[in-house]
N, CA, C and O of each residue as an XYZ file, in Angstrom:
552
protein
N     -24.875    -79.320    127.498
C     -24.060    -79.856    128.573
C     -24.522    -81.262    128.917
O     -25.538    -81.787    128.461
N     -23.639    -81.836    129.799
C     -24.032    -83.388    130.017
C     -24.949    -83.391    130.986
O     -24.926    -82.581    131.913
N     -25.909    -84.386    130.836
C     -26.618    -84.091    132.317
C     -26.189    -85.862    133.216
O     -26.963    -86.818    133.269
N     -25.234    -85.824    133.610
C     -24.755    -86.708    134.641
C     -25.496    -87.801    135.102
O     -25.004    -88.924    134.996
N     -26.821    -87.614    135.695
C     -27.811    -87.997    135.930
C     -28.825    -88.968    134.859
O     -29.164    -90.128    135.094
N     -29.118    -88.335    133.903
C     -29.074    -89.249    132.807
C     -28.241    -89.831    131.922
O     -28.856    -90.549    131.133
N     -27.000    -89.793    131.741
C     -26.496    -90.177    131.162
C     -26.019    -91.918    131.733
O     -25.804    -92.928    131.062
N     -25.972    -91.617    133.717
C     -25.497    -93.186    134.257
C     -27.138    -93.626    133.961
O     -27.019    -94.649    133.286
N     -28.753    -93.333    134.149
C     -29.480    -93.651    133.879
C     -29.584    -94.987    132.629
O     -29.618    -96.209    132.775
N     -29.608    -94.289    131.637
C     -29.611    -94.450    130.135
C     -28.241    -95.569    129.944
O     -28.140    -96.498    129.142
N     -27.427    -95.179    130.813
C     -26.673    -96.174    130.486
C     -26.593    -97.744    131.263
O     -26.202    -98.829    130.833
N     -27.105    -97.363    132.492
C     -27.133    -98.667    133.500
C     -28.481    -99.612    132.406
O     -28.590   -100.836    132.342
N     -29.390    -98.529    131.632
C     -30.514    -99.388    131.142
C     -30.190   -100.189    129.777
O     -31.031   -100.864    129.184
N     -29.196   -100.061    129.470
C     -28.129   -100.778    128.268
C     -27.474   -101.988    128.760
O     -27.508   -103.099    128.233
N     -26.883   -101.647    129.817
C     -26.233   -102.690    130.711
C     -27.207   -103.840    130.700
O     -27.050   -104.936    130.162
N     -28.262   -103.388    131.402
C     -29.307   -104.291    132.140
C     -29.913   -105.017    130.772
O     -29.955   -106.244    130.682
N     -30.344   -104.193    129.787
C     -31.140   -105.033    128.526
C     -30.318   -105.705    128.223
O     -30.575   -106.843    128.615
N     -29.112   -105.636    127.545
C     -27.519   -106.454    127.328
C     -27.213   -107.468    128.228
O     -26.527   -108.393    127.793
N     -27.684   -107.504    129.742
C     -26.794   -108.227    130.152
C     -25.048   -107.925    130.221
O     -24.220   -108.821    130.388
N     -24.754   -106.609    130.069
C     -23.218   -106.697    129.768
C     -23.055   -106.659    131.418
O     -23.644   -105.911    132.198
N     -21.634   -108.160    131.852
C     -21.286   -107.797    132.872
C     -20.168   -106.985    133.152
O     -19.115   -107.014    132.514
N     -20.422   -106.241    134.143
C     -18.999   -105.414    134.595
C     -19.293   -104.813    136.115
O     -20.419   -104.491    136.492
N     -18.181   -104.724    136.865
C     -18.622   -104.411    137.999
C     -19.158   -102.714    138.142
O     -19.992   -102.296    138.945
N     -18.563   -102.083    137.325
C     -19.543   -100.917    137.427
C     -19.804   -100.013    136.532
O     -19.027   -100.214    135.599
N     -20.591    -98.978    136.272
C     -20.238    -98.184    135.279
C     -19.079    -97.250    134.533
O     -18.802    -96.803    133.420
N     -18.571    -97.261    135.957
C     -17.601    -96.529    135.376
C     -16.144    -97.227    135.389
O     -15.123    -96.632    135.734
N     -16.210    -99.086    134.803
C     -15.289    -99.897    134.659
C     -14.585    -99.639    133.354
O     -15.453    -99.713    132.484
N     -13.396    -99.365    132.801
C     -13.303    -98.953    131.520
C     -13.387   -100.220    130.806
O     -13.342   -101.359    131.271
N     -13.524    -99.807    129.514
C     -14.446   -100.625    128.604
C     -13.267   -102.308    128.086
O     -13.486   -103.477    127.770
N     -11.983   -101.361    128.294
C     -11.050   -102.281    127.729
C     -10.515   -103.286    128.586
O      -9.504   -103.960    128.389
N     -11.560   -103.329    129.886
C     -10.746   -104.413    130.659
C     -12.166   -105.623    131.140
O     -12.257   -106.311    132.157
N     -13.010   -105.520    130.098
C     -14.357   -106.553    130.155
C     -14.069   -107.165    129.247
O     -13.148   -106.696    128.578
N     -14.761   -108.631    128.725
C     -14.680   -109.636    128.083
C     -14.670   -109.207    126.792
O     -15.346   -108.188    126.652
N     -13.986   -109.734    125.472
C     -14.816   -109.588    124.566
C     -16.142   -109.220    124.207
O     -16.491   -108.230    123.564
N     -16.958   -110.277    124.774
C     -18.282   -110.145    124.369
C     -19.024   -108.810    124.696
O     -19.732   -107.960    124.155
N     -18.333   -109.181    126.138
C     -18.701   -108.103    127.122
C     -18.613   -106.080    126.406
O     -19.262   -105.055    126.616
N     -17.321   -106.504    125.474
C     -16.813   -104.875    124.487
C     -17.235   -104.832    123.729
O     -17.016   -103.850    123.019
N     -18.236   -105.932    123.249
C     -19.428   -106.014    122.027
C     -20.258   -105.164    122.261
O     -20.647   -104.122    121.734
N     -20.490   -105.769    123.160
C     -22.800   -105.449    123.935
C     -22.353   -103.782    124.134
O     -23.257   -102.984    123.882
N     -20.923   -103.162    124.600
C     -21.241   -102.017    125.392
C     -21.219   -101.155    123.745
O     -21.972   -100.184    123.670
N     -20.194   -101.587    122.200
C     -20.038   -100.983    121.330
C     -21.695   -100.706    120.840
O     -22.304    -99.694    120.494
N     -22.016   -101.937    120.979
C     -23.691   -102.142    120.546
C     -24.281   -100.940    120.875
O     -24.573    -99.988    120.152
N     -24.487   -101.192    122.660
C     -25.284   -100.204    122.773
C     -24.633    -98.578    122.678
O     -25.233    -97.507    122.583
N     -23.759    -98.754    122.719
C     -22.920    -96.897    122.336
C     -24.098    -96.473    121.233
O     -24.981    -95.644    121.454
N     -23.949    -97.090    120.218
C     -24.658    -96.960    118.986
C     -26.187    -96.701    119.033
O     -26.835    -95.755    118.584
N     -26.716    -98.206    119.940
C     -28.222    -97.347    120.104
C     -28.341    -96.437    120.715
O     -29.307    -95.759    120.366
N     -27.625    -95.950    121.756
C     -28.105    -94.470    122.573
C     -27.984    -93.618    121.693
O     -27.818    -92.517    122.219
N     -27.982    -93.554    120.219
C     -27.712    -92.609    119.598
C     -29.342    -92.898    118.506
O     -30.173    -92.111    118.052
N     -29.250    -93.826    118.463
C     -31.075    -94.108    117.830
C     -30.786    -93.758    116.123
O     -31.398    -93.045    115.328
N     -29.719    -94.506    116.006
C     -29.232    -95.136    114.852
C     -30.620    -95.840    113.990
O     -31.429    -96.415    114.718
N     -30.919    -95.816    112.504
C     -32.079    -96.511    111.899
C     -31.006    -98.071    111.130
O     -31.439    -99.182    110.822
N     -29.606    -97.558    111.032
C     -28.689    -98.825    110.763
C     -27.594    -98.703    110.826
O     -26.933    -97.715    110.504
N     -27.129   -100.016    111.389
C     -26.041   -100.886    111.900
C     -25.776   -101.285    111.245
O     -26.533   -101.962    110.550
N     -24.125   -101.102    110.939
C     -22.883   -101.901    109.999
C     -22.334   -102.750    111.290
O     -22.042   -102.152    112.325
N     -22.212   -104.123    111.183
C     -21.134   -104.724    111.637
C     -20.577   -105.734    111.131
O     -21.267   -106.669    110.723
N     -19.452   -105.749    111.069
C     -18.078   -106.378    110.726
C     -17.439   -107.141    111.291
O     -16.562   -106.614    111.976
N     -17.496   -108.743    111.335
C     -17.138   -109.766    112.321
C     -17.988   -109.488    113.901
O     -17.452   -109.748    114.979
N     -19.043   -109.060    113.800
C     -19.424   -108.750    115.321
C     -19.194   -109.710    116.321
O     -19.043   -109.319    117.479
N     -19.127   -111.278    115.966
C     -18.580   -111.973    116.871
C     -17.133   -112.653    116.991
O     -16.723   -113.384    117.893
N     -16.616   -112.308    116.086
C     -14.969   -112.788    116.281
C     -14.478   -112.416    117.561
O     -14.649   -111.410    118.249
N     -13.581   -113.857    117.783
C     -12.807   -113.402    118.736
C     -13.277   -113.274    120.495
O     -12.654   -112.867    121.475
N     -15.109   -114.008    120.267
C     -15.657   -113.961    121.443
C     -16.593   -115.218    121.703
O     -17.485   -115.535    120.916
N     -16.266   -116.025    123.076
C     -17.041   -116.956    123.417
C     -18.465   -117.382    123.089
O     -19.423   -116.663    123.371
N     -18.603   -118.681    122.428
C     -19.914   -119.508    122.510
C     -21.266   -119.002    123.070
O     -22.220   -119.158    122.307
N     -21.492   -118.482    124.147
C     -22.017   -117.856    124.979
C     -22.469   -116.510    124.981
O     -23.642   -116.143    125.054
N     -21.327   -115.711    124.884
C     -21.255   -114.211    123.900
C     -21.873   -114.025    122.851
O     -22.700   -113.130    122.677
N     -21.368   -115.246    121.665
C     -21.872   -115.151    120.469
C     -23.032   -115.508    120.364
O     -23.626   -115.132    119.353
N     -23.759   -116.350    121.357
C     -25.390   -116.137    121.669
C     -26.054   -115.321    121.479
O     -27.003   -115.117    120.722
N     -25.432   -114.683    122.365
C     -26.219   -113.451    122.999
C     -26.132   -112.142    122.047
O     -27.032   -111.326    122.241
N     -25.480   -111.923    121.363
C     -24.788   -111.120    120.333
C     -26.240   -111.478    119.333
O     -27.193   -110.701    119.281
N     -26.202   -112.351    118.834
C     -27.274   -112.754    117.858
C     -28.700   -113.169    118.408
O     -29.560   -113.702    117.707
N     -28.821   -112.912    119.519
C     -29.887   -112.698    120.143
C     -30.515   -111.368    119.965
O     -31.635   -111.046    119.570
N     -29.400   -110.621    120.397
C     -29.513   -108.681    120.251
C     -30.105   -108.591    119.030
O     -31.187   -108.023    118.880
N     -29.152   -109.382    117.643
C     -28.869   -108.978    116.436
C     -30.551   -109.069    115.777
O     -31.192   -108.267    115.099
N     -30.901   -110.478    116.348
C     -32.326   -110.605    116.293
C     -33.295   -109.295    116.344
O     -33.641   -108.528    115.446
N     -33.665   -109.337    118.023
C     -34.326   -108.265    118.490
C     -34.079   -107.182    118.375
O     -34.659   -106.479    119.203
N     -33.107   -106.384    117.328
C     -33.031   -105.445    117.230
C     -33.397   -104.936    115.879
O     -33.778   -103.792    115.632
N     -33.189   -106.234    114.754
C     -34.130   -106.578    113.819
C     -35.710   -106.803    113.473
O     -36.457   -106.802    112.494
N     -35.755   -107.006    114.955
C     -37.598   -107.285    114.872
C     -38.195   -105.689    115.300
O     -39.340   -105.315    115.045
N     -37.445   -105.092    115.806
C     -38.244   -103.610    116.875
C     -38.004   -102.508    114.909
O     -38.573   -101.420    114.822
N     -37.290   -102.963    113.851
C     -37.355   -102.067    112.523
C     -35.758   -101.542    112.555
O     -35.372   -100.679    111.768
N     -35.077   -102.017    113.325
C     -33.436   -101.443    112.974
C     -33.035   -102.195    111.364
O     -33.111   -103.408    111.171
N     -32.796   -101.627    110.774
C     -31.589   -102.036    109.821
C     -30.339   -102.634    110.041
O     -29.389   -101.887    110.277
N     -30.151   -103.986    110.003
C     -28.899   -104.573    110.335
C     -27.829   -104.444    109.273
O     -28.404   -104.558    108.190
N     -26.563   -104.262    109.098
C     -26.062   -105.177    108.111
C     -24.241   -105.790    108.617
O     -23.137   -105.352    108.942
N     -25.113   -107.285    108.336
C     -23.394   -107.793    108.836
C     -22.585   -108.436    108.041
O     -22.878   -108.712    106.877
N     -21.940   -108.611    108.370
C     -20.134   -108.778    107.087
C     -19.531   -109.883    108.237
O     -18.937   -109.373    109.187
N     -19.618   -110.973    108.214
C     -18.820   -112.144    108.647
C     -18.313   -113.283    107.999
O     -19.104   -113.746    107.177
N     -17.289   -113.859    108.101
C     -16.622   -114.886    107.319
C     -17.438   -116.260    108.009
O     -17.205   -117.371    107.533
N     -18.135   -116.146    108.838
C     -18.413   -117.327    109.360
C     -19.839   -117.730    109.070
O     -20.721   -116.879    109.179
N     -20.149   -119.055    108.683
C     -20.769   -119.471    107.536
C     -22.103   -119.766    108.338
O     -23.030   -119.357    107.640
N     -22.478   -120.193    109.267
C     -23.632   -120.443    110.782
C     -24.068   -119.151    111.311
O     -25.197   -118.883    111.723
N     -22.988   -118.331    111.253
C     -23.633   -117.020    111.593
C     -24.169   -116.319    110.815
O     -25.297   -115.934    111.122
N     -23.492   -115.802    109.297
C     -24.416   -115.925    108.128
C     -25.832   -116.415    108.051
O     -26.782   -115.668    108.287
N     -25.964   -117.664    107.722
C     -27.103   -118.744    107.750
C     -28.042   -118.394    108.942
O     -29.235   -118.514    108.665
N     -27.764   -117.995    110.182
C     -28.577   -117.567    111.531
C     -29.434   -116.458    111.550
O     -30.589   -116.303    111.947
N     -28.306   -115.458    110.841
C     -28.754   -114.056    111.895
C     -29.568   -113.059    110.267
O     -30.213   -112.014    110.352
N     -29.321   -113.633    109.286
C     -29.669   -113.012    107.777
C     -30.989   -113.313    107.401
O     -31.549   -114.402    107.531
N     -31.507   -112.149    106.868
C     -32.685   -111.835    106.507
C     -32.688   -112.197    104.441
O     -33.244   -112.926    103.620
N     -31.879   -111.333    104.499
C     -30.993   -111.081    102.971
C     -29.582   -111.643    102.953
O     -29.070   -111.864    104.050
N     -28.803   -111.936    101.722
C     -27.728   -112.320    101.713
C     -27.100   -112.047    100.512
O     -27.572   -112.596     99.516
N     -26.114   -111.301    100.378
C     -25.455   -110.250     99.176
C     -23.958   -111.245     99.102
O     -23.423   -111.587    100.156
N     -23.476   -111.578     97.990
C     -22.038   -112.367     98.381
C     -21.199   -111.726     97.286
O     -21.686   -111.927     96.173
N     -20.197   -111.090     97.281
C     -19.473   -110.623     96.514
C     -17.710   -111.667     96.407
O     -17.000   -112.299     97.189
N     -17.703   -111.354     95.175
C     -16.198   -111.812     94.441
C     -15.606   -111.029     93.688
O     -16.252   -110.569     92.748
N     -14.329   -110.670     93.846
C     -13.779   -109.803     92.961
C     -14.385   -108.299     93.116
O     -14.237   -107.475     92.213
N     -14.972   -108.044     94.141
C     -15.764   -106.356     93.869
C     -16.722   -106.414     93.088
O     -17.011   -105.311     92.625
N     -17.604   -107.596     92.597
C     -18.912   -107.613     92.290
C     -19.812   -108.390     93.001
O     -19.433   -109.243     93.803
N     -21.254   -108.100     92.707
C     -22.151   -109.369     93.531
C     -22.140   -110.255     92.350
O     -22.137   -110.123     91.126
N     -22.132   -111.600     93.569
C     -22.338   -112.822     92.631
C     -23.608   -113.627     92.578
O     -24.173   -114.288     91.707
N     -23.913   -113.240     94.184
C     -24.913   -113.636     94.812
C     -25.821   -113.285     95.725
O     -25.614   -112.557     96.696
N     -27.105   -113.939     95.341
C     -28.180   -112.954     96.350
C     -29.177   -113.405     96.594
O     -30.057   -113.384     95.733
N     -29.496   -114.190     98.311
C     -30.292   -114.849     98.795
C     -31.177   -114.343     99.805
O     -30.769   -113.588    100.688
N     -32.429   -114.743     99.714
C     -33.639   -114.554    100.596
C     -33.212   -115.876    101.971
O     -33.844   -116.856    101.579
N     -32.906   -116.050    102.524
C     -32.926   -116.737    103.825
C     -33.234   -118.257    103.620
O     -32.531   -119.242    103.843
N     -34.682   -118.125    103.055
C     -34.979   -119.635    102.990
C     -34.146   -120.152    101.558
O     -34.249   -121.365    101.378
N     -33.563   -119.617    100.807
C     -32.862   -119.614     99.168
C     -31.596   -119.831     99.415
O     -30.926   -120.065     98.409
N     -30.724   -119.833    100.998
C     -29.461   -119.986    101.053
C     -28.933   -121.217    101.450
O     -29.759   -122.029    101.867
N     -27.986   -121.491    101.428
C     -27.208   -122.624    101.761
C     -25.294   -122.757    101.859
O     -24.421   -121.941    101.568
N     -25.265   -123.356    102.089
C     -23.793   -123.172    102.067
C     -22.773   -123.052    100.982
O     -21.842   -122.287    100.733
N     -23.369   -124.213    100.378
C     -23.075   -125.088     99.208
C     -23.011   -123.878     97.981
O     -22.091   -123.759     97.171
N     -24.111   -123.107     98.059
C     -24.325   -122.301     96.729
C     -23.927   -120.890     97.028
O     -23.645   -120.101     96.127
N     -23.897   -120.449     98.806
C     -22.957   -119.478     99.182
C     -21.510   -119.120     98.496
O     -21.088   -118.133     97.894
N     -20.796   -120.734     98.971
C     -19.704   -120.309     98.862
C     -19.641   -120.654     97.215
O     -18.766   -119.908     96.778
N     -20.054   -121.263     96.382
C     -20.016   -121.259     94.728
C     -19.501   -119.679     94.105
O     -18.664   -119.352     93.264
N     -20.792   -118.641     95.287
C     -21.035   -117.337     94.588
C     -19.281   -116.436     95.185
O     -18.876   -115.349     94.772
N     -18.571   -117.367     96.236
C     -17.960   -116.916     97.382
C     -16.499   -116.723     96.434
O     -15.516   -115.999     96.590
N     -16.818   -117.594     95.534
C     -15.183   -117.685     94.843
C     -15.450   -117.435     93.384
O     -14.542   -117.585     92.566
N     -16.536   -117.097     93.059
C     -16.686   -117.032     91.628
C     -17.331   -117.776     90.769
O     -17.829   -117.373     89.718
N     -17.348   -119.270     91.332
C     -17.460   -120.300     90.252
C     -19.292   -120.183     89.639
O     -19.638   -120.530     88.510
N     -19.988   -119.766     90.431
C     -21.465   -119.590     89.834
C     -22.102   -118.198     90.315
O     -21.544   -117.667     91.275
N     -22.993   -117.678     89.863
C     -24.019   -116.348     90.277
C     -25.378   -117.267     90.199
O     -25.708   -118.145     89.403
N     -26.251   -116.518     91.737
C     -27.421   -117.273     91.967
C     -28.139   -115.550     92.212
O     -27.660   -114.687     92.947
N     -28.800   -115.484     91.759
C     -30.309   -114.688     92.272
C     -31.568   -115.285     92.638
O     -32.516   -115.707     91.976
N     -31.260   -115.188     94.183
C     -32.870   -116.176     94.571
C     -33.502   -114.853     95.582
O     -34.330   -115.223     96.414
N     -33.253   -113.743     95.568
C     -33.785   -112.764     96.321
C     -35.173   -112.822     96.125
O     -35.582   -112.916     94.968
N     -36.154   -112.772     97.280
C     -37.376   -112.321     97.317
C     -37.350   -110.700     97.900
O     -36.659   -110.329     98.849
N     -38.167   -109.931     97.190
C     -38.156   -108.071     97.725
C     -39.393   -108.099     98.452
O     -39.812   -107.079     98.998
């Protein structure tokens, strides 16, 4: 059964680490900011103590500010041993928030960078086909 009591607990303490604003807990989810329907999807996920995270455009579609803070999380949630993995078209956020970097064309990999091994330039080469780079460090 639910226990009521912990559940606004556990959840006000998501809020608070997030920063997600909303006037209360029990504001529904679909009438806060973008960013704001990020941080709460986010944490849905950790209250469940997930070892990895798929996300898919995690910042589309959400303010400068948001997208801070988003890759702030994405960070620190990377450093505490979560498994990230993100899928974005956007080439700064890529380059920011990546540890590793897998680039596929056509339904194969083309490309595969260690962080300090990436760039834009040779990203997008692997992005359309025209070259395959393996600069992965394991």
């Amino acid at each position: 059964f639910i226990k009521r009591k912990e559940e606004s607990r556990r959840s006000q303490e998501f809020v608070d680490a997030f920063s997600i604003k909303t006037p209360s807990l029990r504001q529904k989810v679909m009438y806060l900011s973008g960013g704001n329907q990020q941080k709460v999807l986010l944490a849905r996920w950790l209250m469940k103590k997930l070892k990895v995270i798929i996300l898919d455009e995690p910042t589309r579609g959400i303010d400068v500010g948001a997208k801070a803070e988003i890759h702030r999380l994405i960070d620190e949630l990377a450093s505490q041993g979560l498994a990230i993995v993100v899928m974005t078209s956007e080439m700064p956020e890529l380059l920011g928030v990546s540890d590793h970097i897998i680039v596929m064309c056509d339904g194969r990999i083309t490309g595969e960078f260690a962080r300090k091994n990436a760039d834009m330039e040779k990203i997008l080469e692997t992005a359309i086909g025209q070259k395959e780079y393996r600069y992965a460090e394991r």
